[in-house]
Residue frames as qw, qx, qy, qz and C-alpha x, y, z in Angstrom:
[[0.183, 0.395, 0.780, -0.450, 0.56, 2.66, -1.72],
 [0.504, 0.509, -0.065, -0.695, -1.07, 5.46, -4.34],
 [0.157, 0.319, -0.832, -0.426, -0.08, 2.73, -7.01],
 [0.024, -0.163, -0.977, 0.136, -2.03, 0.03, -5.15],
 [0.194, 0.555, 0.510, -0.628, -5.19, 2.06, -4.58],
 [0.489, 0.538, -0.274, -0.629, -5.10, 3.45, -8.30],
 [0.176, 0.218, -0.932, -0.231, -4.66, -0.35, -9.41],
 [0.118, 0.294, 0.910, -0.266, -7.48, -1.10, -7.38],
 [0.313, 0.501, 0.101, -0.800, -9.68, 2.14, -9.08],
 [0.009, 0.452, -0.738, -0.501, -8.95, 0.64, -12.05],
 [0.141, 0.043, -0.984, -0.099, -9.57, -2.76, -11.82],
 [0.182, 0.344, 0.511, -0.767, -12.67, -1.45, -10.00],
 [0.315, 0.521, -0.094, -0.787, -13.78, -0.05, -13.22],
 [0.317, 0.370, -0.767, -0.417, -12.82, -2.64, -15.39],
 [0.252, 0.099, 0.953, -0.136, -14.55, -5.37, -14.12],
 [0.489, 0.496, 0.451, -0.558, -17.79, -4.08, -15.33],
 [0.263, 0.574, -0.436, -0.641, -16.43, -3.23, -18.84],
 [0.071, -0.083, 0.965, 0.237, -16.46, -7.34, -19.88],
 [0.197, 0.410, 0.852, -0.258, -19.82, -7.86, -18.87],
 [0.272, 0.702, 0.123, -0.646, -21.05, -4.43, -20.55],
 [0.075, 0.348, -0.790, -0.500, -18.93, -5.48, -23.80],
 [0.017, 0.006, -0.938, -0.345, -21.15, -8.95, -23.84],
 [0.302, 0.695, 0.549, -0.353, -24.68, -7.19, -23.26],
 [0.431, 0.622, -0.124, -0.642, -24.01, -4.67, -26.17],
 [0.157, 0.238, -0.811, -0.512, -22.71, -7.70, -28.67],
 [0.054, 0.241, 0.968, 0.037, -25.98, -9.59, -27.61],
 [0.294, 0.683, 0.365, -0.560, -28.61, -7.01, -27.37],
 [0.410, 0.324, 0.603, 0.603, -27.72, -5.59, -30.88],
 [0.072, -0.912, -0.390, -0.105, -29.42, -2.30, -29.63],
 [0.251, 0.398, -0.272, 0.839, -28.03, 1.19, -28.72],
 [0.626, -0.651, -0.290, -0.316, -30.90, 1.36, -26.06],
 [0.737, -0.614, -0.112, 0.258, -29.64, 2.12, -22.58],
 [0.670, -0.155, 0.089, 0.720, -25.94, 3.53, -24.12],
 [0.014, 0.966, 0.024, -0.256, -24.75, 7.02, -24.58],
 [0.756, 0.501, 0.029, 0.420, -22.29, 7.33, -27.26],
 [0.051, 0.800, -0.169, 0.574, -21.01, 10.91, -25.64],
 [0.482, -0.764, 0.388, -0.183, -20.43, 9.18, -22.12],
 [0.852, 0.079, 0.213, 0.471, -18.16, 5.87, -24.16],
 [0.461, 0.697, 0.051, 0.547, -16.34, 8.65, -25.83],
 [0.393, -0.825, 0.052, -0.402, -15.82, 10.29, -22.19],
 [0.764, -0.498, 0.409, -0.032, -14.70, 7.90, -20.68],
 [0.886, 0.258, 0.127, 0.365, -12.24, 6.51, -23.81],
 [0.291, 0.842, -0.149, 0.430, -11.07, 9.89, -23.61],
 [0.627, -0.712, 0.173, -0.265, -10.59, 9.89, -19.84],
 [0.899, -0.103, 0.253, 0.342, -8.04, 6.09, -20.26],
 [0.634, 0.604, -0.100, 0.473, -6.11, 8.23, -22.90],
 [0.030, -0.910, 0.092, -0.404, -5.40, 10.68, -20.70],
 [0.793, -0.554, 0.252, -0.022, -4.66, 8.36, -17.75],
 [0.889, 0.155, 0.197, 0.383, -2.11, 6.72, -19.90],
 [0.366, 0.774, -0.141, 0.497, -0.70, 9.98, -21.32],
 [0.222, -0.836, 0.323, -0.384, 0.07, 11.10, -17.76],
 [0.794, -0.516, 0.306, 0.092, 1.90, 8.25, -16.76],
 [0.741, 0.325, 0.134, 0.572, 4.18, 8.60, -19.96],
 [0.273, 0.792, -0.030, 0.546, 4.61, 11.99, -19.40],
 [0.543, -0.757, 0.289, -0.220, 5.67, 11.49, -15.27],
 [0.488, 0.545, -0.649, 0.209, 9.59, 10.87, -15.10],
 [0.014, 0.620, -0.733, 0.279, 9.13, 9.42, -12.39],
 [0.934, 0.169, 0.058, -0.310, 6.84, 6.97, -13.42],
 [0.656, 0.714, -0.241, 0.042, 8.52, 6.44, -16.30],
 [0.249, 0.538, -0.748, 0.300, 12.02, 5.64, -14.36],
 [0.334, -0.027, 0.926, -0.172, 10.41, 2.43, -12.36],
 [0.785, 0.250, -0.278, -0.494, 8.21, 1.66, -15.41],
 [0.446, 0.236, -0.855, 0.122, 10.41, -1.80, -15.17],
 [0.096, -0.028, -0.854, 0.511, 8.51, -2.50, -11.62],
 [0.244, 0.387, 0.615, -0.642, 5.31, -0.57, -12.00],
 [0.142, -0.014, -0.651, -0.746, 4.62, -1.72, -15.85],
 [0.031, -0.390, -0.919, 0.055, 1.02, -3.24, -14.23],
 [0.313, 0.706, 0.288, -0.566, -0.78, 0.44, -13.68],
 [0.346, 0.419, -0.363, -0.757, -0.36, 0.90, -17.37],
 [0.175, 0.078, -0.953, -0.237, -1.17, -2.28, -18.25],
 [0.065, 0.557, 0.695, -0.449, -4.73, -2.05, -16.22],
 [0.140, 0.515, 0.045, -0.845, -5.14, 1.33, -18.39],
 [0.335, 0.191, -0.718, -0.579, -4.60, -0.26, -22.00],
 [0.025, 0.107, 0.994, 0.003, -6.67, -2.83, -20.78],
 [0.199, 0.568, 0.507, -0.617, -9.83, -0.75, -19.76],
 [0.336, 0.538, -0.236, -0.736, -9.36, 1.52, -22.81],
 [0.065, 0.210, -0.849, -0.481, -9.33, -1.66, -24.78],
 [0.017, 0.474, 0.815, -0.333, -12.84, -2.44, -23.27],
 [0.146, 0.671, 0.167, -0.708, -14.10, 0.76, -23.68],
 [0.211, 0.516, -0.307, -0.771, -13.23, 0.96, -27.21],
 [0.031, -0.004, 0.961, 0.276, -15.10, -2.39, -27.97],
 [0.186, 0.533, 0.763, -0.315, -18.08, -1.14, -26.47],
 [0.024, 0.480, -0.350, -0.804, -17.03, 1.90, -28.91],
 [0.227, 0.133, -0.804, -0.534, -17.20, -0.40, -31.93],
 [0.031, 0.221, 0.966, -0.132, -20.39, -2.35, -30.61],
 [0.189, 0.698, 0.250, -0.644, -22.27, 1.10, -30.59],
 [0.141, 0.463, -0.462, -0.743, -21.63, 1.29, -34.05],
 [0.084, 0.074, 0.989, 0.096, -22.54, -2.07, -34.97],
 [0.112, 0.527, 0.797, -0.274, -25.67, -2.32, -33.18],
 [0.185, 0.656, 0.107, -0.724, -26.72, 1.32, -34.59],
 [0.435, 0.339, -0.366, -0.749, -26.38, 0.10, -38.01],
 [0.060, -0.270, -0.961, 0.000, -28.48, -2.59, -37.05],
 [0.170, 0.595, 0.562, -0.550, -31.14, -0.18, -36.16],
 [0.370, 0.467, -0.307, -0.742, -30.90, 1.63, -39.08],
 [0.271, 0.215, -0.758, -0.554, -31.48, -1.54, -41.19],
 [0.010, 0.449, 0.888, -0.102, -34.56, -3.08, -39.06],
 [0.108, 0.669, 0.182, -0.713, -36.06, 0.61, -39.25],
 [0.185, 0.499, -0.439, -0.724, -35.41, 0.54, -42.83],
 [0.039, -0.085, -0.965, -0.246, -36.84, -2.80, -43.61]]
């Protein structure tokens, strides 16, 4: 049951992450984002992930309960696009600011 309920935190979270991903590749702006809470929260998925590799008894039914990690890598992979989009878009600002 903790499995199901943290699958459901998760997925909870993640849903938003797509939709956030395709407002920062269309805006082209850092406006509205915080670079220090993406970096929080990318830090936050490592961690989640670390601590189910590092619980043996995860780790022995990994073969049955491969889907909570698989919800983690997914999120962090989100997260670390909106990562790279923040960059982007920022040296877009620098080069309309410079023009």
């Amino acid at each position: 049951m903790s499995e199901l309920l943290e699958i459901i935190m998760i997925v909870s979270f993640g849903a938003s992450w797509p939709f956030n991903v395709v407002k920062s590749y269309k805006s082209k702006t850092t406006k509205g984002k915080s670079l220090y809470f993406l970096c929080l929260i990318f830090f936050g998925y490592i961690c989640g992930i670390a601590s189910k590799l590092v619980n043996p008894v995860y780790m022995q039914s990994i073969a049955q309960k491969w889907y909570v990690l698989f919800f983690y890598f997914l999120n962090l992979i989100m997260v670390g696009a909106d990562l790279c989009l923040y960059f982007r878009n920022k040296r877009y600002e620098r080069a309309a600011k410079n023009n």
